[in-house]
C-alpha positions in Angstrom: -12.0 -6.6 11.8 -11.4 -4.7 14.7 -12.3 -0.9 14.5 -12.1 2.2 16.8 -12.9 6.0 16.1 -11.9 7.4 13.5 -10.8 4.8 11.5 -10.5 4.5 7.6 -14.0 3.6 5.8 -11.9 1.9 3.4 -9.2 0.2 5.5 -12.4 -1.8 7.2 -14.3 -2.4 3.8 -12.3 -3.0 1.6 -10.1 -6.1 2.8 -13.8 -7.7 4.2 -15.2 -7.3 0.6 -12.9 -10.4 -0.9 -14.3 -12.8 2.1 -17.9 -11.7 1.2 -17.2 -12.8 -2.8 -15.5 -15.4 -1.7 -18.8 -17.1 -0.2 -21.2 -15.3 -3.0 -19.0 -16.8 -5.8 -18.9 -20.3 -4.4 -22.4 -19.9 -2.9 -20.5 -21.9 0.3 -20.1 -20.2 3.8 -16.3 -20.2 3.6 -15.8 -17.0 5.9 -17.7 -15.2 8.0 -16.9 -11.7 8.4 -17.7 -10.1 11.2 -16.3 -5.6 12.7 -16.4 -5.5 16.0 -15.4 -2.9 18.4 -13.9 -2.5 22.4 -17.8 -2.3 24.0 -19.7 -3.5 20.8 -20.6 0.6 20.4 -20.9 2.3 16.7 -17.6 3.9 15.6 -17.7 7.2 13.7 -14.9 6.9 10.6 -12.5 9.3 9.7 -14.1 12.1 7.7 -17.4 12.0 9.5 -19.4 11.0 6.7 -20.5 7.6 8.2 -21.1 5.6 11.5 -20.1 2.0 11.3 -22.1 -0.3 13.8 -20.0 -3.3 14.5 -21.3 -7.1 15.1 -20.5 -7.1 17.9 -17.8 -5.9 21.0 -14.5 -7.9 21.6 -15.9 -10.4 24.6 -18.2 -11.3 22.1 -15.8 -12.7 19.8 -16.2 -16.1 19.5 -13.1 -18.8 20.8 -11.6 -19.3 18.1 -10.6 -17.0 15.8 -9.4 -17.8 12.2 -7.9 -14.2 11.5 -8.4 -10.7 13.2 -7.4 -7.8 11.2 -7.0 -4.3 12.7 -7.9 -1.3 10.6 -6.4 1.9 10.0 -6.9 5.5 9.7 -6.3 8.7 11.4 -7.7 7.5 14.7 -4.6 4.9 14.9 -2.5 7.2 17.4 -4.7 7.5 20.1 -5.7 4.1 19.4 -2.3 2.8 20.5 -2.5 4.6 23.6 -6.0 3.8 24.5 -5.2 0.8 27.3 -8.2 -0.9 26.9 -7.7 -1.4 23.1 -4.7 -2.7 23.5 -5.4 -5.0 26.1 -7.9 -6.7 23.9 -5.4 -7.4 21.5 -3.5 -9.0 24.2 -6.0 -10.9 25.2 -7.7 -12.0 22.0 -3.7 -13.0 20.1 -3.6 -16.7 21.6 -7.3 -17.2 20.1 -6.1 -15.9 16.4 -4.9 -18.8 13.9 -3.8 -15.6 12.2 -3.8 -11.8 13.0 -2.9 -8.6 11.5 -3.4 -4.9 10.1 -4.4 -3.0 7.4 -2.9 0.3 6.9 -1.9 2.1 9.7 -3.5 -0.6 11.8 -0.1 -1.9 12.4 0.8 0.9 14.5 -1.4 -0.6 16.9 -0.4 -3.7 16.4 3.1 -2.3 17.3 2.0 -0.2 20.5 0.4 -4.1 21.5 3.4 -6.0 21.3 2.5 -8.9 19.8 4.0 -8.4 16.6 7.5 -8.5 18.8 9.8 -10.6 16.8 8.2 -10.0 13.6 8.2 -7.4 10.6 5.1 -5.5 9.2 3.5 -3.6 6.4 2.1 -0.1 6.5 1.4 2.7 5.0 4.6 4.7 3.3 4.3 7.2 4.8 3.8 5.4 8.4 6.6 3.7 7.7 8.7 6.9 7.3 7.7 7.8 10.7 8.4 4.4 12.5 11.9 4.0 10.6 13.0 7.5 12.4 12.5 5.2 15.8 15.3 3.2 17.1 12.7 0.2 18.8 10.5 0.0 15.3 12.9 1.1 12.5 13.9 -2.5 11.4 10.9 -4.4 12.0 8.7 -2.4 9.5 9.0 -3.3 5.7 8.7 0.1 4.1 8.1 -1.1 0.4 5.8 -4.1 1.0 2.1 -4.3 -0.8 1.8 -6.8 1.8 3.4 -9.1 4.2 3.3 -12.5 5.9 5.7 -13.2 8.5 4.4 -16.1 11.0 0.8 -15.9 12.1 1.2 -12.1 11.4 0.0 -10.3 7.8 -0.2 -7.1 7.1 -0.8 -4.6 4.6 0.2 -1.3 3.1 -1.7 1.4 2.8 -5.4 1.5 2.1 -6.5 -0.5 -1.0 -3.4 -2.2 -0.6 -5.7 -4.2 2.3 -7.7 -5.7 -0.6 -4.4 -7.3 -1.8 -3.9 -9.1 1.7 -6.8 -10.3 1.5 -6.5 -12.1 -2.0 -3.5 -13.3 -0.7 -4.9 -15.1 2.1 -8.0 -16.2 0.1 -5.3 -18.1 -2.0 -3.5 -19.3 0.9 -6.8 -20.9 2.3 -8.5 -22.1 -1.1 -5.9 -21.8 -4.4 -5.4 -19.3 -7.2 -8.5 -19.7 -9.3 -10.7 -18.3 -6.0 -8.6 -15.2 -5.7 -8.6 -14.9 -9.5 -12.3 -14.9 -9.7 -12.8 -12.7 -6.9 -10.2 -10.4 -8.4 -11.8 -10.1 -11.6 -15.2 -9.3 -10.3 -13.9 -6.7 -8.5 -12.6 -5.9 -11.6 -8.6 -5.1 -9.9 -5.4 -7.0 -10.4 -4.8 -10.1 -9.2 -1.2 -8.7 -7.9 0.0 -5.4 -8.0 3.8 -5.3 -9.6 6.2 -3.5 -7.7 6.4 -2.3 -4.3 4.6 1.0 -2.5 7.2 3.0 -3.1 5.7 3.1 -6.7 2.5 5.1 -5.1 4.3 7.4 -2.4 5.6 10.7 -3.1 9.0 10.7 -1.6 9.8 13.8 -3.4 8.6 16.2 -1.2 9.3 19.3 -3.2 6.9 21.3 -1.1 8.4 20.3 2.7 11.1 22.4 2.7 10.9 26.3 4.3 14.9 27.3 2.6 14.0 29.0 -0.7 17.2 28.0 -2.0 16.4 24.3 -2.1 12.8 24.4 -2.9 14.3 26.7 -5.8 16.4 23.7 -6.8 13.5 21.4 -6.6 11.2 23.3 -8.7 14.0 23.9 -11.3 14.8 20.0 -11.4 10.9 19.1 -11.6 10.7 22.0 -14.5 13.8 20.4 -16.1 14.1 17.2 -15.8 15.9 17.1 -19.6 18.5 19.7 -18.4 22.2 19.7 -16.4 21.3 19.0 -13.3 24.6 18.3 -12.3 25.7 19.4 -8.8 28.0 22.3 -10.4 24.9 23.5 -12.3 22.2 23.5 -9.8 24.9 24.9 -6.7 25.2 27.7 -9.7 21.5 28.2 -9.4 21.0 28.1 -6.2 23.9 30.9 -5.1 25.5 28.1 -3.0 28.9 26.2 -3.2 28.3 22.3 -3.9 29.2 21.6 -0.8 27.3 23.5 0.9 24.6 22.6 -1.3 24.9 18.7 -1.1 24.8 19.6 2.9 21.9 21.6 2.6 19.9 19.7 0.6 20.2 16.1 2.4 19.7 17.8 5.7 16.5 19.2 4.6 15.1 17.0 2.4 16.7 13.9 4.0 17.8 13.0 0.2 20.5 13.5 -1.6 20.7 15.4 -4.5 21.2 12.4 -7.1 18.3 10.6 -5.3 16.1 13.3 -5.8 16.6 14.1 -9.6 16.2 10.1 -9.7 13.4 10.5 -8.1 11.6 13.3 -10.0 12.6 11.4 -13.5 10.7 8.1 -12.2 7.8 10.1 -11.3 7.9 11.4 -14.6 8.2 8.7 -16.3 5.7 6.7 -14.4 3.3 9.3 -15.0 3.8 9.1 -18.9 3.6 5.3 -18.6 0.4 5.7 -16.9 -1.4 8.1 -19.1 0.1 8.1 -22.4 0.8 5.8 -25.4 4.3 7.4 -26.0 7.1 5.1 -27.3 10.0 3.7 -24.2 12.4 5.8 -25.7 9.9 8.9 -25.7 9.4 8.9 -22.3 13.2 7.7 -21.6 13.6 11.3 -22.9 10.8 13.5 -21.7 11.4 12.2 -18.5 15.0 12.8 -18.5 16.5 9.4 -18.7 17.9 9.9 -21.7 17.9 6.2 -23.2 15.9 3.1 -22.6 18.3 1.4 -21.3 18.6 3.9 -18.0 14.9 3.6 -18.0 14.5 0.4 -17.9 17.3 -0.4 -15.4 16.2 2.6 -12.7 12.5 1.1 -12.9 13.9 -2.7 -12.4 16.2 -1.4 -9.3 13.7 0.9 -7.8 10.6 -0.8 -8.2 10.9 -3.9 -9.2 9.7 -4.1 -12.7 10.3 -3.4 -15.8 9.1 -0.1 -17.7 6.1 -2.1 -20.1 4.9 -4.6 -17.4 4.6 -1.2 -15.2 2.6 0.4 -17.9 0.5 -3.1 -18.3 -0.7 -2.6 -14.9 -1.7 0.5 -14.7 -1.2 2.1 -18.0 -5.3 3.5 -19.1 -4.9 1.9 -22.4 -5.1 -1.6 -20.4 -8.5 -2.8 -19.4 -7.2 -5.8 -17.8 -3.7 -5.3 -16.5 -3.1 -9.4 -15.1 -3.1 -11.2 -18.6 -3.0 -14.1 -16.5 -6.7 -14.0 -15.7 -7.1 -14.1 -19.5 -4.7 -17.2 -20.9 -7.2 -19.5 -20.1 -11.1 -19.4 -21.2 -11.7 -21.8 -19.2 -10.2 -20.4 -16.1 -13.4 -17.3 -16.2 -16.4 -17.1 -14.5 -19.9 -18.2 -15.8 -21.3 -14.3 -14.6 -25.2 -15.8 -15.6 -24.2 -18.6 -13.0 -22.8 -16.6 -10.3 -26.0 -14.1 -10.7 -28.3 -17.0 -10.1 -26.3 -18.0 -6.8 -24.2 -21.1 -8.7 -20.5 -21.3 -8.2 -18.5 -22.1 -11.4 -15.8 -23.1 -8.9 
């Protein structure tokens, strides 16, 4: 994992925890992770809270390298201007069977050049920023949890870096590794859906015009009401045209997308925290039937409304049922403690 100031604490963790489980679970040296840094010198993280002392500094790296992942975090902008940084990763891509980014590592990735030719992951919001650029607006995969594309994977945001690495511990070794590690991490297997499912495109608070953050919080207040164009250009004091105009040029939305958005929100929120019936929250969230619900959720994330709520739903201990079909399949945890691999 290659790290630099300010860098997330969790974008180098957490996608280096799965490779450590993977040798602790089979009690065989099947990776060995290793941070390391431009000069081998300790990097403060993002926050301040902690100092990370990489193994070791970039020449130190050994030949041949099965994978090298490049975190993310704040410090990601001046790391893809910092020249010697990105000379490394010059340097160091013929030596990778595989290489990457976690997060907003891919923005370095980008500033490198490797990646040329090839699309990546990051984090949503990242990846509204790099689609508003001509030379990286179609190479970045705005909704991806993760992403293989050649040698290259990447990740979303974050945790999402913990899902890339299941994915390649499956690639290298089968399922039933990556299910077991999953499960003593005690996290899905494989999040449904895409990112967009965990960003907040609404941005009801982004705009300065009173008139459309006056819509906004009158949609979000009423998600059950009329919110059709003549209604809300009625509340705001504005003609629908001008309204329609207004409110895609500061929001970059347009209205119907918006109050699409806002009712999947909602509803995702009710899915996530409440036992309601599908039609109960078709309503509260201003769907209206099941039937709207279910097809917005299918077209805009991927999934349907109760495999959403299976996942992450607080009623559901174990979201991937999968893990559980087969007794056989789960770990022996009185083996694993005493450094025996059930696998």
């Amino acid at each position: 994992m290659l790290i630099y100031p300010q860098v997330a604490s969790v974008d180098v963790c957490g996608p280096l925890e799965p490779f450590g489980l993977a040798n602790f679970l089979t009690g065989r040296r099947l990776y060995a992770p290793v941070t390391a840094s431009v000069d081998g010198g300790a990097v403060a993280v993002a926050g301040g809270f902690l100092t990370l002392q990489p193994t070791c500094s970039c020449a130190d790296l050994t030949e041949r390298i099965d994978l090298l992942l490049v975190a993310g975090g704040p410090g990601c902008f001046a790391a893809a201007e910092d020249a010697r940084l990105l000379s490394w990763i010059r340097r160091l891509e013929p030596r990778c069977a595989r290489m990457g980014s976690v997060c907003t590592g891919s923005t370095v990735l980008l500033a490198s050049g490797v990646t040329h030719g090839h699309q990546v992951a990051t984090h949503w919001l990242e990846a509204m920023r790099l689609n508003t650029e001509a030379s990286f607006s179609a190479r970045v995969a705005a909704d991806a949890i993760f992403l293989n594309s050649g040698k290259f994977w990447t990740s979303a945001g974050m945790l999402a870096g913990i899902d890339l690495a299941l994915a390649v511990i499956e690639a290298d070794h089968g399922r039933q590794l990556a299910v077991d590690i999953a499960r003593f991490m005690v996290m899905v297997m494989r999040r449904q859906g895409g990112q967009s499912q965990f960003s907040s495109q609404l941005m009801a608070e982004a705009t300065e015009d009173p008139r459309i953050r006056r819509v906004q919080r009158y949609i979000w207040e009423n998600p059950r009401a009329d919110l059709s164009m003549a209604r809300l250009a009625r509340w705001a004091a504005m003609s629908e045209r001008s309204l329609g105009r207004r409110f895609k040029a500061v929001t970059r939305s347009t209205l119907s997308r918006y109050i699409e958005d806002v009712h999947l929100s909602l509803a995702r929120r009710l899915l996530e925290t409440s036992q309601q019936s599908m039609q109960a929250v078709a309503d509260h969230a201003g769907f209206g039937t099941t039937a709207t619900l279910r097809r917005v959720f299918q077209r805009r994330l991927g999934v349907s409304p109760s495999r959403y709520r299976a996942s992450f739903g607080t009623g559901n201990a174990e979201a991937d049922h999968g893990i559980a079909e087969n007794a056989a399949l789960r770990m022996d945890l009185e083996s694993v403690v005493n450094g025996k691999s059930v696998w």
